[in-house]
LUMNUNU-609865 format. One record per residue (C-alpha): residue in three letters; residue number from 0; x, y, z; chain. Coordinates in nm, 4 decimals. Example, Ala and Ser with C-alpha at 12.3 -4.5 7.8 and 13.67 -1.06 7.14 Angstrom:
BEGIN
<node residu="ALA" num="0" x="1.2300" y="-0.4500" z="0.7800" chaine="A"/>
<node residu="SER" num="1" x="1.3670" y="-0.1060" z="0.7140" chaine="A"/>
***
This chain:
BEGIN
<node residu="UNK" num="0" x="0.0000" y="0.0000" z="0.0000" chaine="A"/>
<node residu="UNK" num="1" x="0.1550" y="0.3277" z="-0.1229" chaine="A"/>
<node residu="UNK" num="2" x="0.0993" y="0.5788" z="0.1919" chaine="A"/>
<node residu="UNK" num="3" x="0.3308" y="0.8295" z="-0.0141" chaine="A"/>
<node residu="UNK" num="4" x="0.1550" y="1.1938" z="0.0530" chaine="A"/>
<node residu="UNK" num="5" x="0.4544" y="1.4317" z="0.0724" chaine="A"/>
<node residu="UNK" num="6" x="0.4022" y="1.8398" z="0.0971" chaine="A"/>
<node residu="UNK" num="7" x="0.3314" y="1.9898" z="-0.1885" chaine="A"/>
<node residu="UNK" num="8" x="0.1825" y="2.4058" z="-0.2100" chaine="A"/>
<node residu="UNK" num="9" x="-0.1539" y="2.4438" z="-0.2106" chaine="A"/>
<node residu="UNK" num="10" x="-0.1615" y="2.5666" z="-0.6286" chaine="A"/>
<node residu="UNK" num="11" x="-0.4886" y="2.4464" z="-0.7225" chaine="A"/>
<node residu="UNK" num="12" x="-0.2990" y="2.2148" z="-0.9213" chaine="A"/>
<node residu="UNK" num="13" x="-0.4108" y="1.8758" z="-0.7152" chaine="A"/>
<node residu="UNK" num="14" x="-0.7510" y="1.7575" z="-0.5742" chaine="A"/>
<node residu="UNK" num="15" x="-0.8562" y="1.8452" z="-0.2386" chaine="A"/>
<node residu="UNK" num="16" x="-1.0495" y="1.6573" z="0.0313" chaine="A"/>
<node residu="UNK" num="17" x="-1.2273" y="1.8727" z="0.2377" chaine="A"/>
<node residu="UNK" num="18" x="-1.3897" y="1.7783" z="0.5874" chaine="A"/>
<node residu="UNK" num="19" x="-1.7730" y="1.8690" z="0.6592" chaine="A"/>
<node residu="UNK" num="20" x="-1.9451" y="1.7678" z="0.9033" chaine="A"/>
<node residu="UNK" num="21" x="-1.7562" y="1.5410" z="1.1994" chaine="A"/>
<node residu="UNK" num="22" x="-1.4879" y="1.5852" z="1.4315" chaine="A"/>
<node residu="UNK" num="23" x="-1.2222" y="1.7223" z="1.1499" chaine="A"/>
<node residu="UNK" num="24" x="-1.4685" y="1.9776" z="1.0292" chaine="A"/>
<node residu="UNK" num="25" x="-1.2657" y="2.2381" z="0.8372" chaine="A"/>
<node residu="UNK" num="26" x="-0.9500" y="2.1024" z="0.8082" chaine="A"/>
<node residu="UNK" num="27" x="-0.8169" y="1.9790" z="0.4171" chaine="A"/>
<node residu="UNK" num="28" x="-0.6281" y="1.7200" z="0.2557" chaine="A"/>
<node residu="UNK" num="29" x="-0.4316" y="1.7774" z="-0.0989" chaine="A"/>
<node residu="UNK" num="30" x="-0.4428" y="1.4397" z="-0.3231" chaine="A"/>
<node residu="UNK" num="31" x="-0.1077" y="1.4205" z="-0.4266" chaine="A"/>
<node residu="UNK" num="32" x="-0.0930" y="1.0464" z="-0.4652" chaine="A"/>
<node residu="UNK" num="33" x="-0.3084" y="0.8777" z="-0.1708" chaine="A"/>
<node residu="UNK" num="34" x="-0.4876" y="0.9527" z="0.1061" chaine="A"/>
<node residu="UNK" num="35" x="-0.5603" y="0.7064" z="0.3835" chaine="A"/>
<node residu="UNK" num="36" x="-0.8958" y="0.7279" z="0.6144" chaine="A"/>
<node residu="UNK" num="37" x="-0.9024" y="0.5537" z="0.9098" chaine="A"/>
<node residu="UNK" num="38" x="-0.8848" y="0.4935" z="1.3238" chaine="A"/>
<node residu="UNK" num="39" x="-0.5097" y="0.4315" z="1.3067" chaine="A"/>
<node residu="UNK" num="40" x="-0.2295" y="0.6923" z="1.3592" chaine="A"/>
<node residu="UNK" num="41" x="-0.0712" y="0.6096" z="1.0211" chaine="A"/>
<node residu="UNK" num="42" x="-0.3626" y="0.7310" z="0.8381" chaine="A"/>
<node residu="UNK" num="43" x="-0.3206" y="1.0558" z="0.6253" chaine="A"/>
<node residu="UNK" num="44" x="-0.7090" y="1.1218" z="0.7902" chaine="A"/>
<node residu="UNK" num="45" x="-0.7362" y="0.9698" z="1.1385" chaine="A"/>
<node residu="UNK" num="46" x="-1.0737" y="1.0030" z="1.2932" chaine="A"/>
<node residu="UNK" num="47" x="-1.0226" y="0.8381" z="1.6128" chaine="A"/>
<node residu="UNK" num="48" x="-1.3950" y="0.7228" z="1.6567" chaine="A"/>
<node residu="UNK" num="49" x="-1.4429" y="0.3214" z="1.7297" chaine="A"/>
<node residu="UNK" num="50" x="-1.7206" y="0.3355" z="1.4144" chaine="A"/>
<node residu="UNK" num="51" x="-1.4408" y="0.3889" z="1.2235" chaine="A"/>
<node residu="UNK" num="52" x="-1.2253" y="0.1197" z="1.0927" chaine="A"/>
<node residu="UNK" num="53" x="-0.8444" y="0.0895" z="1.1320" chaine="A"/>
<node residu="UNK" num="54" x="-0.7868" y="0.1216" z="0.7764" chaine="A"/>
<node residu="UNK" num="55" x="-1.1929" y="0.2484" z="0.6655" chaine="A"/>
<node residu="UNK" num="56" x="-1.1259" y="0.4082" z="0.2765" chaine="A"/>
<node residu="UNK" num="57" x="-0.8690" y="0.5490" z="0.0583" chaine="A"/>
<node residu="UNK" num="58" x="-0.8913" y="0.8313" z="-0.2049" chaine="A"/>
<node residu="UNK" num="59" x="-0.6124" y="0.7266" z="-0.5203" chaine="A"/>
<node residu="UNK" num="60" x="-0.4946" y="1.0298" z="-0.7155" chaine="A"/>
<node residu="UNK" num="61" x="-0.4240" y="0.8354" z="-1.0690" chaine="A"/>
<node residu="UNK" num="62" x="-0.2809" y="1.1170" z="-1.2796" chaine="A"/>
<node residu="UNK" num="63" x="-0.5260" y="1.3537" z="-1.1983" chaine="A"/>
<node residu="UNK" num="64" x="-0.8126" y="1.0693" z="-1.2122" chaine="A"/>
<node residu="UNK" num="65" x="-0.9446" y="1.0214" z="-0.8366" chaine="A"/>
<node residu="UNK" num="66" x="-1.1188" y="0.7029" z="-0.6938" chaine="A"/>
<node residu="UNK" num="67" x="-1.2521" y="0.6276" z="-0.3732" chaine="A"/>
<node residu="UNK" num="68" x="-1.2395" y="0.3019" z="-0.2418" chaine="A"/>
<node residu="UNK" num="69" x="-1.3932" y="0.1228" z="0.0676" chaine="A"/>
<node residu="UNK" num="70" x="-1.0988" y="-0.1362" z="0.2847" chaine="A"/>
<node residu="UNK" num="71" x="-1.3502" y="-0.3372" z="0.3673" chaine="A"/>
<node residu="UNK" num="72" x="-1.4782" y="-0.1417" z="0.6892" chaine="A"/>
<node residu="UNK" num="73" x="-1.7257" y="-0.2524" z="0.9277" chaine="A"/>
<node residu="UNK" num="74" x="-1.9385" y="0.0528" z="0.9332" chaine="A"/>
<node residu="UNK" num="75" x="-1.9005" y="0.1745" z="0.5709" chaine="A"/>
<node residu="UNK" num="76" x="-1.8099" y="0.4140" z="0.3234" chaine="A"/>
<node residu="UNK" num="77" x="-2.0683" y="0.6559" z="0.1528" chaine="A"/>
<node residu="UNK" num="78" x="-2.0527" y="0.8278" z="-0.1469" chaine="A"/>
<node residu="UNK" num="79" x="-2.3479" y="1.0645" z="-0.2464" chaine="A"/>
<node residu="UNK" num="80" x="-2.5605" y="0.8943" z="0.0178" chaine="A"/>
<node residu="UNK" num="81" x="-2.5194" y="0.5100" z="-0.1090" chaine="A"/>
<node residu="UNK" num="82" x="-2.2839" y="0.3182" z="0.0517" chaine="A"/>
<node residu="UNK" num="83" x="-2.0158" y="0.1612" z="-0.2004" chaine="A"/>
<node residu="UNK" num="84" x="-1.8994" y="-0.1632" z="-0.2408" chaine="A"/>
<node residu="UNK" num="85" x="-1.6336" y="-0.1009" z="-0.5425" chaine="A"/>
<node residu="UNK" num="86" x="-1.3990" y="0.1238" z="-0.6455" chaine="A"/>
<node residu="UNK" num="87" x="-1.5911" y="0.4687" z="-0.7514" chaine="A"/>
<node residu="UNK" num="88" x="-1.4875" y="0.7681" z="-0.9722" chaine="A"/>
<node residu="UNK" num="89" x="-1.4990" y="1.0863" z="-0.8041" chaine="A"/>
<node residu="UNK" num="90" x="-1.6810" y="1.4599" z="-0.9191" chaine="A"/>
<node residu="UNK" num="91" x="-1.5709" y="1.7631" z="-0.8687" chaine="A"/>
<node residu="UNK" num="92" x="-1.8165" y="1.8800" z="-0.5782" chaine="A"/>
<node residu="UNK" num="93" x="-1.9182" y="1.5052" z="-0.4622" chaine="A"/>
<node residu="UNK" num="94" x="-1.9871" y="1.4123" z="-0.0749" chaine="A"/>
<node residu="UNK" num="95" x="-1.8154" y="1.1134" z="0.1103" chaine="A"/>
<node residu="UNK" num="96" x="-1.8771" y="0.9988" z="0.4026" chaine="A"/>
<node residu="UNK" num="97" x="-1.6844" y="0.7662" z="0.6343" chaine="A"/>
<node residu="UNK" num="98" x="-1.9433" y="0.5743" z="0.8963" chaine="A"/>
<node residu="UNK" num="99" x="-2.1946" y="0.7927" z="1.0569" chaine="A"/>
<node residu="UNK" num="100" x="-1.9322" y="0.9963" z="1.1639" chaine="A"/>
<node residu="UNK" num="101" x="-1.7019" y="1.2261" z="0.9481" chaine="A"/>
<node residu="UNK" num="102" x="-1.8571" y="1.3981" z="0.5909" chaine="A"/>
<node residu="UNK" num="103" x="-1.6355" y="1.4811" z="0.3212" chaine="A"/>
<node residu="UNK" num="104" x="-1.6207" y="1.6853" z="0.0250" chaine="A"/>
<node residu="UNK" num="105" x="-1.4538" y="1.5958" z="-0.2903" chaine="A"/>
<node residu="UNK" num="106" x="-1.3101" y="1.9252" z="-0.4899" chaine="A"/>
<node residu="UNK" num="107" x="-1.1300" y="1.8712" z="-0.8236" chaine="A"/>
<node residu="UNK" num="108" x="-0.8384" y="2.1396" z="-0.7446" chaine="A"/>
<node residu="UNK" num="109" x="-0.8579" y="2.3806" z="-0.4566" chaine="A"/>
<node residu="UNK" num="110" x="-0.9444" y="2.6236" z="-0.7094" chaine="A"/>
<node residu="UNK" num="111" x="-1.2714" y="2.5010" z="-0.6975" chaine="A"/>
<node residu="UNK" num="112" x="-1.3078" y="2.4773" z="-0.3154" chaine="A"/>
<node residu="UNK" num="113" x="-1.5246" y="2.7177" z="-0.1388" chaine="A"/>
<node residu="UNK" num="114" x="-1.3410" y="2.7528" z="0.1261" chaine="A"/>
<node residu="UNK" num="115" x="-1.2007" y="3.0863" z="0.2948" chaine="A"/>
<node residu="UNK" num="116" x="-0.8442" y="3.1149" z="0.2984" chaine="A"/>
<node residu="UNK" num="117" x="-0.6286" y="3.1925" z="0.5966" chaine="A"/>
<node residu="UNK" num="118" x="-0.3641" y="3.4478" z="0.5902" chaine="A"/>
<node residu="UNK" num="119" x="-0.1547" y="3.3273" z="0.9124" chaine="A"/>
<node residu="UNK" num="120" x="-0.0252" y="3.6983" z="0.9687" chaine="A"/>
<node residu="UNK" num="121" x="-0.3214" y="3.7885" z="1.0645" chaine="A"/>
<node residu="UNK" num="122" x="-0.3548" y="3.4989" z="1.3577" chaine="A"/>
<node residu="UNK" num="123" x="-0.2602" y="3.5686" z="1.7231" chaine="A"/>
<node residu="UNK" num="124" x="0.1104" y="3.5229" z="1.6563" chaine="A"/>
<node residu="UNK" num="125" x="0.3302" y="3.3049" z="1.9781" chaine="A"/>
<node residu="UNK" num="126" x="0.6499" y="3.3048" z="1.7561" chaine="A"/>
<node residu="UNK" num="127" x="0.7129" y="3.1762" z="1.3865" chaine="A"/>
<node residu="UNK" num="128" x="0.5125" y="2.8376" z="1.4431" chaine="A"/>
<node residu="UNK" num="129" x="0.1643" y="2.9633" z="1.4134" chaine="A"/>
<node residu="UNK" num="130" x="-0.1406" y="2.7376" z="1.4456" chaine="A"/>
<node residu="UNK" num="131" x="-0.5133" y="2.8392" z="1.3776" chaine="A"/>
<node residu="UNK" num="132" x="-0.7895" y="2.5735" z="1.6496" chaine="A"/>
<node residu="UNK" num="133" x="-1.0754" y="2.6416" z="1.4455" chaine="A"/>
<node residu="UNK" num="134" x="-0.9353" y="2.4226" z="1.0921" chaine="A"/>
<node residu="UNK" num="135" x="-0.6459" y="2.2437" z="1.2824" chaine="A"/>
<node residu="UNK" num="136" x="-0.3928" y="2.4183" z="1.0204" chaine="A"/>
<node residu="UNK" num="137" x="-0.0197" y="2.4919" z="1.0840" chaine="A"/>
<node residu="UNK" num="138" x="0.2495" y="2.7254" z="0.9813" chaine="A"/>
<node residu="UNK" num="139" x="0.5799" y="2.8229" z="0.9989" chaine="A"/>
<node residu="UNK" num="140" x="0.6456" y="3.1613" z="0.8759" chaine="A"/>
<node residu="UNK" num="141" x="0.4378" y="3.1275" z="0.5832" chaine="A"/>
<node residu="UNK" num="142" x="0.4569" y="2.8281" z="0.4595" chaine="A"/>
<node residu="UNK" num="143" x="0.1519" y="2.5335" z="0.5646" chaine="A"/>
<node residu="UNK" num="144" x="0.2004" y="2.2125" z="0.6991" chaine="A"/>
<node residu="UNK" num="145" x="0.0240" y="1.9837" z="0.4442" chaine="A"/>
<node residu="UNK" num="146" x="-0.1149" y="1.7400" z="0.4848" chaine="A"/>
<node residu="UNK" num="147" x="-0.2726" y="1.8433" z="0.7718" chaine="A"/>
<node residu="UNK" num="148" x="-0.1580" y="1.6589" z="1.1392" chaine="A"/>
<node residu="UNK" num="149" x="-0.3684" y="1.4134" z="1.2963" chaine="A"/>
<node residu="UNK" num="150" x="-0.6012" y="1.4984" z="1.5591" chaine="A"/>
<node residu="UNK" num="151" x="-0.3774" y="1.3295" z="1.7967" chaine="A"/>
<node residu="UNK" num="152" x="-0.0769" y="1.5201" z="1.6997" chaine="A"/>
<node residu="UNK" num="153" x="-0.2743" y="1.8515" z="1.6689" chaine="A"/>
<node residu="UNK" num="154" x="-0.3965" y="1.8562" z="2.0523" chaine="A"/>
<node residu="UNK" num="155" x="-0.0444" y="1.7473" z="2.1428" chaine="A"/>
<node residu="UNK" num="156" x="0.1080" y="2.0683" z="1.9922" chaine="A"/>
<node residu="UNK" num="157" x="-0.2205" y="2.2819" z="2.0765" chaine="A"/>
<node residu="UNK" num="158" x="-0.1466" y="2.2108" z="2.4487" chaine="A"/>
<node residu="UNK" num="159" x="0.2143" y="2.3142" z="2.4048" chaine="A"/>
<node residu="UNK" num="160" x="0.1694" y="2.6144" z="2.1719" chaine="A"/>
<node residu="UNK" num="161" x="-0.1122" y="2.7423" z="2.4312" chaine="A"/>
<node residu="UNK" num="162" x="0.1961" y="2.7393" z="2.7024" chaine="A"/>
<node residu="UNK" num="163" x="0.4683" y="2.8343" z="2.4856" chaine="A"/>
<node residu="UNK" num="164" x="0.8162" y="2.8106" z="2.6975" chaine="A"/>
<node residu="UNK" num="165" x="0.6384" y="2.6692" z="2.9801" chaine="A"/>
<node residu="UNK" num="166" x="0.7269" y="2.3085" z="3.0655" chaine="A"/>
<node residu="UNK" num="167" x="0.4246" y="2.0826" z="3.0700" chaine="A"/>
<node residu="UNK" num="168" x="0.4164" y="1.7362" z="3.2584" chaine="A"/>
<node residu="UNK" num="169" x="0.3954" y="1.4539" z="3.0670" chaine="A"/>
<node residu="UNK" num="170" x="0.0515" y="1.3512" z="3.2527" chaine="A"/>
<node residu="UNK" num="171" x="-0.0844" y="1.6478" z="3.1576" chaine="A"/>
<node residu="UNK" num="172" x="-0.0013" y="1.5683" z="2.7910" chaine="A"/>
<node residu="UNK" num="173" x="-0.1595" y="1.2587" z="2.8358" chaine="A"/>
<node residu="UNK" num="174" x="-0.4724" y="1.3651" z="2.9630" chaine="A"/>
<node residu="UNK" num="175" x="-0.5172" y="1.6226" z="2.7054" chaine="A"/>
<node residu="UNK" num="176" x="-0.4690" y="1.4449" z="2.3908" chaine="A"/>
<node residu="UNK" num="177" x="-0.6398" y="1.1154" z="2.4937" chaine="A"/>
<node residu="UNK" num="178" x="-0.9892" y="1.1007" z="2.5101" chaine="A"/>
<node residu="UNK" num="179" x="-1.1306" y="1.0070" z="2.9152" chaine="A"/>
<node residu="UNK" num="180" x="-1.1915" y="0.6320" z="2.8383" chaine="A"/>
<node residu="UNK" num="181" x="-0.8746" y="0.5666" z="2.6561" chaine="A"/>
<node residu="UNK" num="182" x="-0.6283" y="0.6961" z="2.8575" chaine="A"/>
<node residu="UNK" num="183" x="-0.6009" y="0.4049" z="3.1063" chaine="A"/>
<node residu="UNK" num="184" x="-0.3934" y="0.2035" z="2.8333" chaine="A"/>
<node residu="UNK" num="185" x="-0.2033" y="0.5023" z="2.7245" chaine="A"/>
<node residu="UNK" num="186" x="0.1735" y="0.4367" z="2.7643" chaine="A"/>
<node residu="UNK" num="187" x="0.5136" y="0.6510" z="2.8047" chaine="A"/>
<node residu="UNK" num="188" x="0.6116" y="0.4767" z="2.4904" chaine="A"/>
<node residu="UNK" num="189" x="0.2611" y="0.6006" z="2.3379" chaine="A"/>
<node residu="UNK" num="190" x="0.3275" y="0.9378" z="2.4359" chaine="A"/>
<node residu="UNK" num="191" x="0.6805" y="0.9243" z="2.3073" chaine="A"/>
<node residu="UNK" num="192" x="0.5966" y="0.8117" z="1.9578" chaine="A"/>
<node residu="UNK" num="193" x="0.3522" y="1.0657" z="1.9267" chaine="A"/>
<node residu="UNK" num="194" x="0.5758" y="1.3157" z="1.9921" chaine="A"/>
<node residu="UNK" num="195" x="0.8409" y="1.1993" z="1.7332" chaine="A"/>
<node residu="UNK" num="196" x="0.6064" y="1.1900" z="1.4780" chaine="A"/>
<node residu="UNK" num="197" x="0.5040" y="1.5427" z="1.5881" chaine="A"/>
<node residu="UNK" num="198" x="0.8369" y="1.6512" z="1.5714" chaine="A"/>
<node residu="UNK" num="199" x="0.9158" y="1.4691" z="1.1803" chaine="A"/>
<node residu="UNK" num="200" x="0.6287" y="1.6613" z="1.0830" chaine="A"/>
<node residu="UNK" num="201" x="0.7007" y="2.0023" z="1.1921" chaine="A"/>
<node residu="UNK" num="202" x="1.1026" y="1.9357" z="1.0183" chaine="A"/>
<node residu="UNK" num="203" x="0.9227" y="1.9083" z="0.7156" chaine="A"/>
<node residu="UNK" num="204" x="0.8710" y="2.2800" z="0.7125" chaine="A"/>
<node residu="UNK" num="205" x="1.2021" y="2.3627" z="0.9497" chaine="A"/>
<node residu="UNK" num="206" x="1.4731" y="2.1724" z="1.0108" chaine="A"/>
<node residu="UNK" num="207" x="1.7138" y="2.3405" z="1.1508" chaine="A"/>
<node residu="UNK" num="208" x="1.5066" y="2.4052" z="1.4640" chaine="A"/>
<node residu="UNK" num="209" x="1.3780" y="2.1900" z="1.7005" chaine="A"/>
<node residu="UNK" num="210" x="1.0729" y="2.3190" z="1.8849" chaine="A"/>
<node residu="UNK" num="211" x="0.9408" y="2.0160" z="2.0867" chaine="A"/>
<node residu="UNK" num="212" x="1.2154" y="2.0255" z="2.3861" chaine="A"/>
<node residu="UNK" num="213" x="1.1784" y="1.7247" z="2.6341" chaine="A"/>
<node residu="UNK" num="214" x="1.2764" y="1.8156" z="2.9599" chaine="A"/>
<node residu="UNK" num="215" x="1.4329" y="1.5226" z="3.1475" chaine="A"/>
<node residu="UNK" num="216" x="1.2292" y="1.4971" z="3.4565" chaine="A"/>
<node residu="UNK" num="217" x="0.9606" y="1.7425" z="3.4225" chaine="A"/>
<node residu="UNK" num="218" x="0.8236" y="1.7287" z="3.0756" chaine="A"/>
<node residu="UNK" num="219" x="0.7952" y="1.8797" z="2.7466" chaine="A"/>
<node residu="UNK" num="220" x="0.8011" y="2.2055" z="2.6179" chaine="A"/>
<node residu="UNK" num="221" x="0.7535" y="2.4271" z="2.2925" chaine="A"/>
<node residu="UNK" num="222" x="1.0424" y="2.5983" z="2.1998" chaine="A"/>
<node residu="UNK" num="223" x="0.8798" y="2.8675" z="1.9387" chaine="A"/>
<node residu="UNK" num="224" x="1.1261" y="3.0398" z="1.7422" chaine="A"/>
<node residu="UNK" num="225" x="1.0662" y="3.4704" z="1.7869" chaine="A"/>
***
């Protein structure tokens, strides 16, 4: 399975997945190549609800031709209100819907996408990393993180942006990013690989800083960059 997605700018030049109604509402998703849906952490799109399968759908990008396909999901994938059973062509405009829970939409370029842009500058600024809660979207300086982080990785940095320089306990972290009922099997080593993956992300766009600090002992900080 090719999970290939890297960054690209948004140019209008790819398809874009956009998120409606659920828990992701507002955030986007460029098609470069394809774009996993599912529970798990290693999804491009993780919706961490249990109606939603490990591995629920994919979108393929095949040279500008883009397919959705169900993985065989316990709850279903929907496309234009019928749930789908084979591989389907996608419309510029068409809705997609993952369970009961999350509602896409389907736009051929971003061109197309009726969506209001953000200009960053304009966002309460902590430093050069600037992040906006209402779409879940991520900067530094001016350039976006795309694709967008998980939800996971999102309230991890959200709880360290919102304290920038402060140190933050590790429990703390935990209790934030984990959901009540799920946080009695959350590990150190859980914790840990969220944060590396947090951190690989945010290199994409600067590597020659690193802002998630751990402090040996206390916790983790943000190290935001003036």
């Amino acid at each position: 399975m090719d999970l290939s997605n890297k960054k690209e700018p948004i140019t209008g030049e790819y398809p874009v997945l956009v998120a409606l109604q659920g828990p992701l509402e507002g955030r986007r998703w460029i098609i470069k190549n394809t774009i996993l849906i599912g529970r798990e952490s290693d999804c491009h799109v993780a919706i961490e609800d249990r109606q939603v399968s490990r591995h629920h759908a994919r979108v393929q990008n095949n040279h500008g031709i883009c397919e959705l396909e169900d993985l065989g999901s316990k709850n279903g994938t929907y496309h234009g209100g019928q749930q789908i059973f084979e591989i389907t062509p996608l419309n510029d405009g068409d809705i997609i819907q993952i369970a009961l829970i999350q509602k896409f939409a389907f736009y051929s370029s971003d061109a197309t996408m009726p969506m209001e842009d953000i200009d960053p500058s304009r966002l309460i600024q902590k430093g050069k990393l600037v992040l906006d809660k209402k779409s879940r979207r991520v900067w530094i300086g001016n350039k976006e993180l795309t694709p967008p982080l998980s939800a996971a990785q999102f309230r991890l940095l959200l709880e360290l942006y919102e304290q920038s320089g402060k140190v933050v306990t590790r429990n703390d972290l935990i209790q934030k990013v984990w959901q009540e009922d799920e946080i009695t099997g959350i590990s150190d080593q859980a914790l840990d690989a969220l944060i590396r993956r947090l951190r690989d992300r945010l290199s994409e766009l600067d590597s020659q800083h690193q802002y998630i600090v751990t402090v040996r002992g206390h916790g983790v900080r943000l190290e935001n960059l003036p």
